[in-house]
N, C-alpha and C positions, 0 to 999 in steps of 0.2 A: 270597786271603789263606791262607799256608798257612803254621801255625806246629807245626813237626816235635819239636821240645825244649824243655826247661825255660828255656835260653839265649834262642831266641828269643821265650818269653811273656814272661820280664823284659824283654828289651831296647823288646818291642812295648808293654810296658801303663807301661813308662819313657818311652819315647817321648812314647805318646799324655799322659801327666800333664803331662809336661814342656811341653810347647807349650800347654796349659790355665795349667797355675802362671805360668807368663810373662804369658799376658793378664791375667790376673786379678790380680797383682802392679801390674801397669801401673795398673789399674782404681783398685784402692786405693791407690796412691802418688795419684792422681788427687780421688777422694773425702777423703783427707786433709789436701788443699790450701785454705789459706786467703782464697787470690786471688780464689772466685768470687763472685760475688752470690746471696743467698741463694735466691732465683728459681732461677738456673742449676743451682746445688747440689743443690738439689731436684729438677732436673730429671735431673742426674748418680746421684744415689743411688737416683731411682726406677729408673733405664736400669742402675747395676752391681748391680740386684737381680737384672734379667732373664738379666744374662751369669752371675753366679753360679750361678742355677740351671740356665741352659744347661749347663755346665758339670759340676756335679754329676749329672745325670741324663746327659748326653752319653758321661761316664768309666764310670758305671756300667754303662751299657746297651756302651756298646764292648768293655770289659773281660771282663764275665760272657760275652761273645761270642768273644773273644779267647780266654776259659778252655777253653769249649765246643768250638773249632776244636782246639784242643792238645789236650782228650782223645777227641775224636774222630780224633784223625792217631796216636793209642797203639795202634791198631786192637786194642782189646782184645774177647774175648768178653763176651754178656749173663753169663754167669756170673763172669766176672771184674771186671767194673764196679760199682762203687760203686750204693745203691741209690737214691740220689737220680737219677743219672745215667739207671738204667736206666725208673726212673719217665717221665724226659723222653722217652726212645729209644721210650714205648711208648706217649706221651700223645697220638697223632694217632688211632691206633688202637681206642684204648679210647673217647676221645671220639665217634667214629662208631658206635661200637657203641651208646655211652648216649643221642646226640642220636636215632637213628632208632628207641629203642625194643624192639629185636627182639634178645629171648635169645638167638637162634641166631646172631648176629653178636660172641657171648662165646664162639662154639664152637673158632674159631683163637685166638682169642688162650688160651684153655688149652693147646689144642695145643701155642703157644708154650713155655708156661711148664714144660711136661711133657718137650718134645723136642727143644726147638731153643736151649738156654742156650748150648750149645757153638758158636753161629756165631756172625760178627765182630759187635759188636753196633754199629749204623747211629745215629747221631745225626746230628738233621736239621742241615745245610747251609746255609741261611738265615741271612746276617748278620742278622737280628732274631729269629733263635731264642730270645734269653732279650728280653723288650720290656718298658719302663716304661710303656708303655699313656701315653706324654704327660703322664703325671701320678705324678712317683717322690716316693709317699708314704711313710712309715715302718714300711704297712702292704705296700705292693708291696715297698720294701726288704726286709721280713721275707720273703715271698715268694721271692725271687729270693736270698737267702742259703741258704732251708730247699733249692732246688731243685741250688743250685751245692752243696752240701755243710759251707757255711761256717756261722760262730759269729754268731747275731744279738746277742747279749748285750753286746757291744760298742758298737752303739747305740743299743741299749734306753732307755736316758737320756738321748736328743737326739731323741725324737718332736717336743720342741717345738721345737728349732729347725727342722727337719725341714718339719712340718706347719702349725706356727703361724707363725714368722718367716720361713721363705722359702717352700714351697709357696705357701700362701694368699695372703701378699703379691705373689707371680709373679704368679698367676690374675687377683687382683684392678688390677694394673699393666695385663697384658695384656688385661684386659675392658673397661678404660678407665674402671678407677675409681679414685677420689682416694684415694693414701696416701700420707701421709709416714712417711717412713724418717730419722733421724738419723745423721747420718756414724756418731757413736760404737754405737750398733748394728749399723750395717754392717759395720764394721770385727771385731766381738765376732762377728758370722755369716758372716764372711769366713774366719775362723780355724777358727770350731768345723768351716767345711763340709772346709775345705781337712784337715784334722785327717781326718776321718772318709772322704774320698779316699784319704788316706794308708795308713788300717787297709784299706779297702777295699782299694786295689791289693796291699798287704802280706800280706791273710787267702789270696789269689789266689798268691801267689808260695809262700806256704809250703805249702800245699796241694798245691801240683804238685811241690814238692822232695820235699813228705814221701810223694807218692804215696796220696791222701788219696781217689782218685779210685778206687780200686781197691778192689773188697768185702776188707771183712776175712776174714781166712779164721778160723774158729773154735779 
């Protein structure tokens, strides 16, 4: 995967939405259908809970990854990188230093910070560099907004759909416990998710036009 320009992150994070909007489209022309029996139906709206959320966490987790590949191809310096960015470029480092304990494993990475701004700065390579950990809550989304550079405020007000109406209902679908879901709710959390995709892939686009990714200089 190697996205070079602002061209190819739209076309990539267009792509990937567009073949999601399609299934999920089908899904709810599907759940709005009269023909089935109510049994079936039920059985329909538990199963376009699970694709929904596929979905939502699937775009997310691709996309933030998608971002991460395109500012890492800027081959920009630590000194020129954005500080969210540079946090990620240095989070494998400083974690080993804190899981093992030992101050003297803070003594390079000062070093770093004192002498080495001006070299290309390395972001990890790993398509699961940025991860919803399997479970994209409103508190992981905060997380992975604060770390890409983006604006959480945007969905600050849809924790509950987020957490209560599709997280939880996923979980409790896929552990093999009993919920019903109502087409006309699905339908209302169909929208709001698709909706907040939309900001998502859009906070991503404008971010890289506006060069968002790059420290401010004072």
């Amino acid at each position: 995967m190697k996205i070079r320009t602002t061209e190819q992150l739209i076309d990539k994070l267009g792509e990937d939405l567009a073949w999601r909007k399609r299934e999920l489209s089908a899904i709810k022309s599907l759940v709005e259908t009269k023909s089935f029996s109510q049994p079936k139906h039920q059985v329909l709206v538990r199963s376009a809970i699970c694709i929904l959320y596929s979905h939502w966490e699937g775009f997310v987790k691709s996309a933030s990854n998608y971002y991460v590949e395109y500012v890492r191809r800027q081959e920009l310096t630590y000194q020129e990188i954005s500080s969210n960015f540079l946090a990620l470029a240095m989070k494998e480092q400083l974690k080993t230093a804190k899981e093992t304990n030992k101050p003297s494993l803070y003594i390079p990475v000062c070093e770093f910070f004192i002498s080495q701004l001006d070299q290309k700065c390395i972001l990890p390579k790993d398509q699961d560099t940025i991860s919803t950990g399997s479970n994209l809550s409103s508190e992981v989304l905060k997380e992975i907004t604060a770390i890409l550079g983006l604006n959480f405020d945007d969905y600050s007000t849809k924790s509950k759909y987020i957490d209560e109406k599709l997280l939880k209902r996923r979980n409790q679908i896929a552990h093999g416990e009993y919920c019903i879901v109502n087409s006309s709710d699905y339908v209302e959390l169909h929208q709001e998710i698709i909706a907040m995709l939309d900001i998502f892939r859009n906070q991503i686009e404008i971010s890289a036009i506006e060069g968002k990714f790059r420290k401010v200089r004072p």
